[in-house]
N, C-alpha and C positions, 0 to 999 in steps of 0.2 A: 527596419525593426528586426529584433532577435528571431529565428524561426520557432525558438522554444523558448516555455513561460511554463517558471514552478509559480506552482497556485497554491497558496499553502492558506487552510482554513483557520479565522481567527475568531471563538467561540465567545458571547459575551459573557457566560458566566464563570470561565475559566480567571475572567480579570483580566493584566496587564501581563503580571508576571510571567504567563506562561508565553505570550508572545514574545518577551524579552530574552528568554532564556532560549526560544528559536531563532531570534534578529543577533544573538551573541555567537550562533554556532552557525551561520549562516554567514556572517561576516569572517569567524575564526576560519573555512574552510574553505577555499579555490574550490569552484564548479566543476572546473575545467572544459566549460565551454559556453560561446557568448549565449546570452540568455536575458529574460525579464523577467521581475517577480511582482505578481498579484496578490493582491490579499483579498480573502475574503470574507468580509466582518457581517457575522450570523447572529439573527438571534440580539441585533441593538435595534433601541425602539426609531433613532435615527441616524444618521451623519456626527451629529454632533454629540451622540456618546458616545463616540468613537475615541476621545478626541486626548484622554490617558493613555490609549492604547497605541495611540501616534506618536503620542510622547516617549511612549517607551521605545520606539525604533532608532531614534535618536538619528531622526533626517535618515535613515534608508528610504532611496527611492524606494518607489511602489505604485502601481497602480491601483485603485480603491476598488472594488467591484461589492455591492451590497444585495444580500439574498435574510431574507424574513417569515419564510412561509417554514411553516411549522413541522418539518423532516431532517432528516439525518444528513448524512456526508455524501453519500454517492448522488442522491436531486443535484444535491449543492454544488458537486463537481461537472456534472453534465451540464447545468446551466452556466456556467461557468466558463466550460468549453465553446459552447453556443455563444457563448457573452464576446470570447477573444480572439486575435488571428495570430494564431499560431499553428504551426504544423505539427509539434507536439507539446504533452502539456504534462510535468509530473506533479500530481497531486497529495500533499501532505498536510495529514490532519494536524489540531489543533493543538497535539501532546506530543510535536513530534520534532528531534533535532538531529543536526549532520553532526557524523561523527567522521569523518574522512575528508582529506582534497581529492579532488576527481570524483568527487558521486554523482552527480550526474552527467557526464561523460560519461561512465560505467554505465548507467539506464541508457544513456542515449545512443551508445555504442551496440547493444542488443535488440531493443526497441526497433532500430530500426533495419533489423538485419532481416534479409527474405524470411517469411514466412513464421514472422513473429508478431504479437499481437498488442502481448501487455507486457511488464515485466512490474517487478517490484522488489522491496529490499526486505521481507519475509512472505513466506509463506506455511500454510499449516495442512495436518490432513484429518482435520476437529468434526467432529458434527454433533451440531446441537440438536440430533432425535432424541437421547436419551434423556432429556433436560426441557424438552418441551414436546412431550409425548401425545398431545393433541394435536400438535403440528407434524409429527411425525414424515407423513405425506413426501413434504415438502422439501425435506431434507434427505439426500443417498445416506447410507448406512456409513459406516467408516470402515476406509478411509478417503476422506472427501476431501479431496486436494482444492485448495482455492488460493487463491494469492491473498495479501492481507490488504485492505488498502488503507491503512492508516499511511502506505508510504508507496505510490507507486507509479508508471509511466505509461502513456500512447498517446494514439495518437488523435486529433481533433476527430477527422471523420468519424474511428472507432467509437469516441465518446458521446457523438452527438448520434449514434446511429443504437447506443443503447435502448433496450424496454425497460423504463423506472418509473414505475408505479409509487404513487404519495406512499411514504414512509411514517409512520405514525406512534410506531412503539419500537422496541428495540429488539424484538425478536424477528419481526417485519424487515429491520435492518441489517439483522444478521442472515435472513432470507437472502436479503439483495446480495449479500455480498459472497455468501455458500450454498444457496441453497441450489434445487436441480434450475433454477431459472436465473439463478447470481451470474455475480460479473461473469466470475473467471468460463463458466459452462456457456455463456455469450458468444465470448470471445474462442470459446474451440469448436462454438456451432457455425465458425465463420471459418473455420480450418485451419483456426491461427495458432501456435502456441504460447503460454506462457512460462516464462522463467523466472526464477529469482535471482540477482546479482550480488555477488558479494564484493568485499572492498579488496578482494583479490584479484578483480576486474573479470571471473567468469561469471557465466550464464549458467544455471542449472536447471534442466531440464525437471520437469514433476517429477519422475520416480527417484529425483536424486536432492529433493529438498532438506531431506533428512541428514544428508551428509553436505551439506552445506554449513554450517555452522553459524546462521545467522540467527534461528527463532527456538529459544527454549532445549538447544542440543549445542552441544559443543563448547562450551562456554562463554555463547554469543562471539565470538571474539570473530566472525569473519561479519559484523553488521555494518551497514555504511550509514543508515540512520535507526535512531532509538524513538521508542516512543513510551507508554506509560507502561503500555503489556509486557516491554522487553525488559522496564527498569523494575515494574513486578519482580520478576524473575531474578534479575540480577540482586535484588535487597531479599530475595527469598530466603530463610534456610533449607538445609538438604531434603528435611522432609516436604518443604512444599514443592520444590525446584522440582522434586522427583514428581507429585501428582501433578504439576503443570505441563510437567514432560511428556505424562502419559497420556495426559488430555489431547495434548497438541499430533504425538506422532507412534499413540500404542504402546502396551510394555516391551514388545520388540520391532524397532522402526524400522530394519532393513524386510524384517517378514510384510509389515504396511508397504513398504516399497515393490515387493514382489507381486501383493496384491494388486496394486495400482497401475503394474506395468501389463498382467494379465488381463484384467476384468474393467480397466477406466479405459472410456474411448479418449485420447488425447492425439491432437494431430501431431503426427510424425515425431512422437517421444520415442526417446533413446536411450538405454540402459547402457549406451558406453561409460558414459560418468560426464562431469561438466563440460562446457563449450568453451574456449576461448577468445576473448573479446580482446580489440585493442587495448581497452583497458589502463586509457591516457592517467594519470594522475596530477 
């Protein structure tokens, strides 16, 4: 069996079509490396209203794996991990599609490079204190570098070795995923880093997200997968494209950058600029 398995989450109330329009970009796009794919169907009351949503893959193998308890995407991927054997596992949510051949190659190529931990195909430096001011707490101030995981990579052990507390609302969610106890802060309290990939086949280091061209900067044009935040952006006009810009990386993202290379602990980040992966295609 393949050592790595994309787990891509398949939402009931999204319907058919959204998994279709992932099984159509999934098929359109070479891996570029042997692999299996799991689905994960969330949130159906059984197997058998599944059973459109199978129809929509039109015979794509697949592994079924079914999760019901009432929480967000990161439970669902750690049990998930816990569920399969694989030695790595890249996880994509339920709005989300390949836009390249060789993307996962490109994750798999970084992922599993010394002293890397996660990787993903955006990341942002957002924080929701200013937007949920009772929770403040909870959340670093900005710029609060985290990976996104509507689309991202590691490995089994990493994932099964997470703290994920029941997920209940979606500010709870955005917790797990940025806040000081979120993924990505996990993953660099184990001394690992995280990078973003682009479909250039590098790695970028956190303080060089912003010159990456994958999330809300650049004209997305270096993304390897899309999802609903990125096709936001991209149907945006100038006025929104601009407030989503500034949400994502400050009205001036190289001064965020400067921040973050100073005052964030991140293991062993580099302000050379990107890392070079093989970067198969």
């Amino acid at each position: 069996m393949p050592e790595v398995c994309v787990v891509h989450l398949v939402w009931a109330p999204l319907g058919p079509a959204a998994l279709q329009r992932f099984a159509n970009s999934y098929r359109g796009h070479a891996a570029g490396i042997d692999h299996r794919l799991a689905l994960v169907f969330k949130d159906f009351g059984s197997p058998e209203e599944t059973v459109a949503h199978v129809d929509a893959l039109d015979g794509l193998e697949h592994e079924p794996l079914y999760y019901s308890r009432p929480t967000f995407d990161l439970p669902a991927y750690v049990a998930s991990a816990k569920a399969l054997d694989a030695s790595h596992l890249c996880f994509l949510n339920s709005e989300s599609v390949v836009l390249v051949d060789g993307w996962l190659a490109a994750l798999h190529d970084h992922v599993t490079a010394p002293g890397v931990g996660a990787v993903g195909a955006t990341g942002s430096y957002e924080s929701p204190r200013s937007i949920i001011p009772l929770r403040r707490r909870r959340w670093p101030r900005f710029p609060n570098p985290h990976l996104r995981t509507n689309g991202f990579m590691a490995s089994r052990q990493l994932m099964c070795s997470l703290r994920v507390p029941e997920v209940r609302t979606k500010s709870h969610a955005w917790e797990l995923e940025s806040g000081r106890e979120g993924f990505t802060r996990q993953v660099w309290s184990r001394g690992l880093r995280t990078l973003v990939v682009g479909r250039d086949g590098k790695g970028y280091d956190v303080d060089q997200w912003h010159a990456s061209a994958t999330f809300r900067l650049g004209g997305q044009a270096n993304l390897l997968l899309a999802d609903n935040r990125t096709r936001q952006w991209d149907e945006a006009d100038a006025g929104e494209r601009a407030t989503l810009s500034r949400l994502a990386w400050g009205s001036d993202p190289e001064a965020a950058a400067v921040h973050v290379r100073s005052a964030v602990t991140i293991p062993s980040a580099r302000a050379a600029g990107p890392s070079e992966g093989a970067g198969r295609r």
